[in-house]
Residue, then its C-alpha position, 0 to 999 in steps of 0.5 A: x181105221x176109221x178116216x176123220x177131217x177134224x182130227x188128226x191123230x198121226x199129226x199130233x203125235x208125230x208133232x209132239x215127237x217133233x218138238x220133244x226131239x228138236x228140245x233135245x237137239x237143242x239141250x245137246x247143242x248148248x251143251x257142247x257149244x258151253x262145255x257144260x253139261x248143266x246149262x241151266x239149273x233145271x238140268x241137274x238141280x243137286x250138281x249144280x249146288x254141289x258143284x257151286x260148293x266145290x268150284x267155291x272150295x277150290x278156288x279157297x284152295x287155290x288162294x290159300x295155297x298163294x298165302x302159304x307160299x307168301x309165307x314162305x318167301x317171307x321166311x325165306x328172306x327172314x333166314x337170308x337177313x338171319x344168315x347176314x346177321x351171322x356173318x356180322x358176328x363171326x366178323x365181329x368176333x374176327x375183329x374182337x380176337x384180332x384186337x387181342x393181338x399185343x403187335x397191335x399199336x393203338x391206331x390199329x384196335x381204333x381202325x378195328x373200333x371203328x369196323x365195330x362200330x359199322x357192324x353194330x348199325x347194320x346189326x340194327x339195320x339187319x333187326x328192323x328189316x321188313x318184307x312187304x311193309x311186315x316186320x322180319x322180327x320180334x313180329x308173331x305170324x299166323x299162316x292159314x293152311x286149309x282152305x276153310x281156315x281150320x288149320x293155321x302154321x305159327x310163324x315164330x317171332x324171332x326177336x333178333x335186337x332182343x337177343x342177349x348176346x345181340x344186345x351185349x355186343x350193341x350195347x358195347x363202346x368198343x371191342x374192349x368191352x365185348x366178350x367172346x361169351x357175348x359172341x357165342x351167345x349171339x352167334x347160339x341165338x342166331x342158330x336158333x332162329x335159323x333152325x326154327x325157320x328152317x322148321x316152319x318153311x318145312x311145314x308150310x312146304x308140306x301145307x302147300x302140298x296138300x292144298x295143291x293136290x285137294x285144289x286138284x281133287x276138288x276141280x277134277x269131282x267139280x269137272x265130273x259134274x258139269x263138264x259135259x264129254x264131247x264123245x257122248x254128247x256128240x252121239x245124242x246130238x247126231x241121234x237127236x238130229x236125226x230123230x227132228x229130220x225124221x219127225x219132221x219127214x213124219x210129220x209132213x206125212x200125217x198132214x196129207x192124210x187128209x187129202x184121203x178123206x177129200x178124194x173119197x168125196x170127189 
């Protein structure tokens, strides 16, 4: 091999070696100090752009799955007021076949008018409840149940004031003019409502499990392509800095072979 002073071969390779290891060491430590494998977009240019669409329709799931369990709640309080409402007419009723009752005087079917009465307002207080400023009835809903909007959950509008045998009994003086086909009538569409609630908080129960396991599925494909593996990362971070101490060991080596070329001219 021949001996030179203006070049020096070894030295060079020895220097892009150098540098292309201390490259790599510093990629593996910026891995594992951000838990990312994709620091930046020219180290996986396609994940990044997949994962960007996943990271997005994950947390679409994740937010569609809220609205869903408002829905929820919303019909939860929706048959609480129905299951009062109930209750109100079974009282009614209770009131209507008490006043039947030939023992009582005059005085006693008033005290029962005047028990209707207070029924007949809470029946109206019941119909125009509300959940979170939304109106409980005769109100049409619509719950989004995918995360991309494609499927939707009707919510019924149930319309309790509307009801016939509701509107007999509110539109009753007294006891007198209620009849017990209004009751049952009241009482029929009552269950009717609630059946149909119970219907609809069991689709939307369903809904919310399959956006909680596609939120999961999404976040753990998300997590196969950015999340580096500490274990692995950290055999390359030990493999590349081993490499840049013996580059640099090299390196310091190729340098004094220059030092031969000036003894030979001493």
């Amino acid at each position: 091999m021949s001996v030179v002073i203006n070049s020096n071969y070894a030295a060079t390779v020895a220097s892009n070696n150098l540098a292309s290891s201390s490259a790599n060491l510093q990629k593996s430590l910026n891995r594992l100090s951000s838990g990312s494998k994709i620091v930046s977009p020219a180290d996986d240019a396609g994940g990044l752009a997949v994962s960007m669409r996943l990271s997005a329709a994950a947390r679409r799931s994740g937010a569609a799955a809220i609205n869903v369990a408002n829905s929820g709640s919303l019909l939860q309080t929706q048959d609480g007021v129905l299951k009062v409402a109930g209750k109100v007419i079974e009282r009614i009723g209770e009131l209507k076949v008490l006043a039947t009752d030939p023992t009582k005087s005059a005085t006693d079917i008033a005290n029962y008018d005047t028990e209707f009465s207070q029924l007949k307002l809470q029946l109206t207080s019941l119909a125009a409840e509300k959940f979170n400023g939304i109106n409980l009835f005769n109100n049409a809903l619509t719950a989004q149940v995918s995360e991309d909007g494609s499927q939707t959950v009707a919510l019924s509008a149930k319309n309790l004031a509307g009801n016939a045998g509701v509107t007999a009994i509110n539109g009753a003086a007294n006891l007198a003019a209620v009849t017990i086909t209004n009751i049952s009538a009241a009482t029929d569409g009552i269950a009717t409502f609630r059946a149909t609630n119970g219907a609809e908080q069991s689709r939307l129960g369903f809904a919310a499990e399959v956006l909680t396991t596609n939120k999961a599925n999404l976040e753990a494909a998300n997590s196969r392509i950015v999340d580096v593996d500490v274990a692995e990362e950290s055999t390359q971070l030990a493999r590349w800095n081993t490499l840049v101490q013996a580059g640099t060991a090299m390196l310091s080596q190729a340098n004094q072979s220059a030092q031969t070329a000036l003894k030979l001219l001493q």
